[in-house]
C-alpha positions as CSV (number, residue, x, y, z in Angstrom):
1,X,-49.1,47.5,45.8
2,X,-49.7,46.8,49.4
3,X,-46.5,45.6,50.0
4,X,-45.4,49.2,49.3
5,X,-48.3,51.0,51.2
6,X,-49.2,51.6,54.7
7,X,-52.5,53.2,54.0
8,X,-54.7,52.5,50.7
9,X,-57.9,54.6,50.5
10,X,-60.1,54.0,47.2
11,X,-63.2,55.7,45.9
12,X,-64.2,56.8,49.9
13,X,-67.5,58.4,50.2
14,X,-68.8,60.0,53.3
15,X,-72.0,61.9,53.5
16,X,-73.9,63.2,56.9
17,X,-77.4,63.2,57.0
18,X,-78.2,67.4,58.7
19,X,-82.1,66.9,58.9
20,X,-83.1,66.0,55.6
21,X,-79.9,67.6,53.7
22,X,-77.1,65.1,52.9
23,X,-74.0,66.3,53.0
24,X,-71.3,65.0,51.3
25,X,-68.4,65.7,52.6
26,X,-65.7,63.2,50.7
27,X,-66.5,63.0,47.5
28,X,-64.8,59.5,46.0
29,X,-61.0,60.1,47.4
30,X,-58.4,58.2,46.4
31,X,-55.1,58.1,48.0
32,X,-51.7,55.9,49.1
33,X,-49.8,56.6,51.9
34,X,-46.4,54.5,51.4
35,X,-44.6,52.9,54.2
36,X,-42.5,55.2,56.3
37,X,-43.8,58.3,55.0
38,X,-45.2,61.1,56.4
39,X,-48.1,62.7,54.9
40,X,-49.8,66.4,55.8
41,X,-53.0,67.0,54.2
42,X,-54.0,70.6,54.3
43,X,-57.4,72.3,53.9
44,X,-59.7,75.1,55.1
45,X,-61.8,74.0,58.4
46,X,-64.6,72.1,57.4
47,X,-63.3,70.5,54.1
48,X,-63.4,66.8,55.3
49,X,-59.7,66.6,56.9
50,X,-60.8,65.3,60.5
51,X,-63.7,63.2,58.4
52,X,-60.7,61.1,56.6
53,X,-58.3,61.0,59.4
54,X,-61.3,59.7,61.4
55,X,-62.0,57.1,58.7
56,X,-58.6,55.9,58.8
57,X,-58.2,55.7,62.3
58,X,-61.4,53.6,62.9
59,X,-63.2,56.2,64.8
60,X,-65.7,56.4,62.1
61,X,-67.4,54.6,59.0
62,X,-67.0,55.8,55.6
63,X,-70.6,55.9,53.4
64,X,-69.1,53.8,50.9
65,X,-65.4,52.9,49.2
66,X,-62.6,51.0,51.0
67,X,-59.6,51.8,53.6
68,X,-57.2,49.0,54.3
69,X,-54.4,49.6,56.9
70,X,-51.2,47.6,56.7
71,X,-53.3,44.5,55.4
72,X,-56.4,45.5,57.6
73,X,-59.2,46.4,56.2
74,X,-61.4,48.5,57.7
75,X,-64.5,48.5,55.5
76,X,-66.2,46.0,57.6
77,X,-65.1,45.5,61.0
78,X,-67.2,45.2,63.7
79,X,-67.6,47.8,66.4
80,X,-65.4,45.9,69.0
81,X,-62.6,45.2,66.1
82,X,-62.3,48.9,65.6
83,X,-61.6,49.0,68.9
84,X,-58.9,46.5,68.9
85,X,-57.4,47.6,65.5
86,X,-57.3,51.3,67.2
87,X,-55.7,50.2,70.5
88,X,-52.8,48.1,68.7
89,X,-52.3,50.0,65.0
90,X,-52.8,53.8,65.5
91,X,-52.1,56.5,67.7
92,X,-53.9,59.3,67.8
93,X,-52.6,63.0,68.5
94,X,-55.9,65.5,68.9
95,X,-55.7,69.2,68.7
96,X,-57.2,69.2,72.5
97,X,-55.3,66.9,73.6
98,X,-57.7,64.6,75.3
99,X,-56.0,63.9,78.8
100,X,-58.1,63.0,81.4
101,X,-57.6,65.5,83.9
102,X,-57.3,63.4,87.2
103,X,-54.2,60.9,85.9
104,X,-51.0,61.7,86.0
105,X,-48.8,62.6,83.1
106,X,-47.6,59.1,83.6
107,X,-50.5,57.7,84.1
108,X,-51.5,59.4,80.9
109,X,-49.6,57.8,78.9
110,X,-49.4,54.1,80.9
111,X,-53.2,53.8,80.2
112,X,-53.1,52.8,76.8
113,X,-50.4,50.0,77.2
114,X,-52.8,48.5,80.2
115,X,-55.8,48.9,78.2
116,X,-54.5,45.8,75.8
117,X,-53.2,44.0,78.8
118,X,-49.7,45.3,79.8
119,X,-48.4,44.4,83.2
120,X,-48.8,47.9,84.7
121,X,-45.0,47.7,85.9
122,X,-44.0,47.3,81.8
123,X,-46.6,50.5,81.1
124,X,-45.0,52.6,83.9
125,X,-41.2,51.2,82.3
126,X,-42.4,52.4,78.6
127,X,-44.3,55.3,80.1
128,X,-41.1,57.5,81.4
129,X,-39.0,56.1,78.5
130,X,-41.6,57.8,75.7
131,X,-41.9,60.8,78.6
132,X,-38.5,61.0,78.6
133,X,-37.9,61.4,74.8
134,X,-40.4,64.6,74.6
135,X,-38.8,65.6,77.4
136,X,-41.0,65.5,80.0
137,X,-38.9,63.3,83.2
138,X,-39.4,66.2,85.5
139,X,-43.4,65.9,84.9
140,X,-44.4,62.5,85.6
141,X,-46.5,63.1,88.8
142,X,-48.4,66.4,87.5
143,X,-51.6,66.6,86.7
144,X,-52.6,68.1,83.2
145,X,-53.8,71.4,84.6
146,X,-50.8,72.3,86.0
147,X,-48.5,72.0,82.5
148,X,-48.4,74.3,79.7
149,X,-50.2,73.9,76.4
150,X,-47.0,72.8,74.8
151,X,-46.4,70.1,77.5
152,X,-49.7,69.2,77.3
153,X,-49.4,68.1,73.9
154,X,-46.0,66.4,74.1
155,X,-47.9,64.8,76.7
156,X,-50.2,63.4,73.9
157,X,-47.4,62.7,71.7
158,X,-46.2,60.3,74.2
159,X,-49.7,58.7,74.5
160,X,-49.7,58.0,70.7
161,X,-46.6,56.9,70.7
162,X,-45.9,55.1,73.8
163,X,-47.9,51.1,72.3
164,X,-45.7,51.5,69.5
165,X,-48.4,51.7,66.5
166,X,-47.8,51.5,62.8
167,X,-49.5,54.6,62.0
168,X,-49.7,58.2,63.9
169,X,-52.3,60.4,62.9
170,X,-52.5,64.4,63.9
171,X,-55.4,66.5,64.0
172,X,-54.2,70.1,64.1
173,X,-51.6,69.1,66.7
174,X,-50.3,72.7,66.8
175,X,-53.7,74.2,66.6
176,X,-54.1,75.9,69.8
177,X,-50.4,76.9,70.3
178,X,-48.3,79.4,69.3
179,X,-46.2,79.4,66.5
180,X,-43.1,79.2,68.7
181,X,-44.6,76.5,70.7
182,X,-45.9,75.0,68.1
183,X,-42.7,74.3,66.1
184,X,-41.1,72.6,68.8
185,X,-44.0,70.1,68.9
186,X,-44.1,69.2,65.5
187,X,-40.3,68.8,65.6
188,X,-40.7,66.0,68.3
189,X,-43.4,64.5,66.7
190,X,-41.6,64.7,63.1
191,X,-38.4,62.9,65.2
192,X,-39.9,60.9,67.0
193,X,-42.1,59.1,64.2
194,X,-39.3,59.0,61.5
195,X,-36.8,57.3,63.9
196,X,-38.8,54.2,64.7
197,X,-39.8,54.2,61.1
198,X,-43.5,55.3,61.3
199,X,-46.4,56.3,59.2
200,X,-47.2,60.4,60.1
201,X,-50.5,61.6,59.2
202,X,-51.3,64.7,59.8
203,X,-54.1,67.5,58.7
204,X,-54.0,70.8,59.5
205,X,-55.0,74.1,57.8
206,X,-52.1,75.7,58.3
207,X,-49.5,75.8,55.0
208,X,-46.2,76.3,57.3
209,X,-47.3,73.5,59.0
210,X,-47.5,71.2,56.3
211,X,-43.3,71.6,55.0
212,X,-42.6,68.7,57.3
213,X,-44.0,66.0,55.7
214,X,-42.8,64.2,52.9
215,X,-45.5,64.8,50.4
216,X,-48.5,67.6,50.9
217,X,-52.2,67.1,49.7
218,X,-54.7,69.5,50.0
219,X,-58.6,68.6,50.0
220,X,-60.7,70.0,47.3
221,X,-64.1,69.3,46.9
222,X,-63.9,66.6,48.6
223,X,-61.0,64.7,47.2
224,X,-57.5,65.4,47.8
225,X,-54.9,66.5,45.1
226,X,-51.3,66.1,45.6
227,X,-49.1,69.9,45.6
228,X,-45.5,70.7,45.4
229,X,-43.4,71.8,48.3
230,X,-42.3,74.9,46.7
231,X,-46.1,75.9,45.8
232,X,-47.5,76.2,49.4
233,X,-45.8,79.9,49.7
């Protein structure tokens, strides 16, 4: 089975603690995620969809159950091997973004190649080639501020995309654009990821959103259940 699978998830259990209430908020999810594909998961806001996406990409623990990542599994890895399995297997594609404000759109996207020890002239080399694929040669030297919400997040794209990880996973990457704007992003980040082959992940709560992927899940009390293309209408 792994052979097959980018992304196993089994019986995953998370639950935050609000005062004394527990919250459960995945309830014993199950799900595969085969290599190459891409995957939208769709859901009202607050159904768990950041929670799992979070889970797989090592930015947070489950309760209980297992998530293994082409062969690594994440279940008990310590806080500075999350790190490293985040840095060199995912890349992540928030709905605000994330740049830091005083780097450069190039610098941007050099910073996660240096952060696992690139020579800063192969970052910058990497940098404008991923830049230039989203479209974005003209920007290199601006600042976030100064670039539209749509650049802003092919900005991000690039960042993901830029260490060449195994798996991409979105977090509304369309939510605070407009539906025009918001199109053309997913289209890069659709091409971009199926050309070199790559896992897409992507949540969003948002039903035209969700066509692009491969197969669609939507959470449901805490578990997801696979839907047809044709039923999302």
């Amino acid at each position: 089975m792994s052979t097959r699978n980018a992304v196993i998830v089994r019986d995953l259990i998370k639950i935050y603690k609000i005062g004394q209430i527990e919250v459960q908020a995945l309830r014993g999810l199950n799900v595969n995620v085969r290599k190459g594909e891409m995957v939208s998961i769709i859901g009202p806001s607050g159904s768990g969809k950041t929670t799992l996406l979070n889970i797989i990409g090592g930015l947070d623990k489950a309760s209980a159950g297992s998530v293994k990542v082409f062969e690594t599994d994440l279940t008990n890895l310590s806080v500075a091997d999350l790190v490293n399995f985040r840095r060199e297997t995912v890349g992540h594609v928030f709905q605000n973004m994330n740049l830091i404000p005083t780097l450069t759109v190039l610098e941007n996207v050099s910073l996660p190649l240096e952060l696992v020890g690139a020579d800063v002239g192969e970052a910058v080399r990497k940098a404008s080639q991923i830049l230039h694929e989203v479209s974005l040669s003209d920007r290199l030297n601006t600042f976030p501020e100064r670039l539209s919400g749509g650049e802003q997040q092919r900005v991000a794209i690039a960042r993901a995309l830029v260490h060449d990880p195994l798996v991409v996973l979105a977090d509304e990457p369309t939510g605070n654009l407009d539906e025009d704007t918001g199109e053309q992003v997913l289209s890069i980040l659709d091409k971009l990821t199926r050309q070199a082959g790559k896992n897409l992940i992507m949540v969003t709560h948002s039903k035209e959103n969700a066509i692009f992927a491969d197969r669609l899940f939507e959470l449901q009390a805490g578990c997801l259940v696979q839907i047809e293309k044709h039923k999302v209408d």
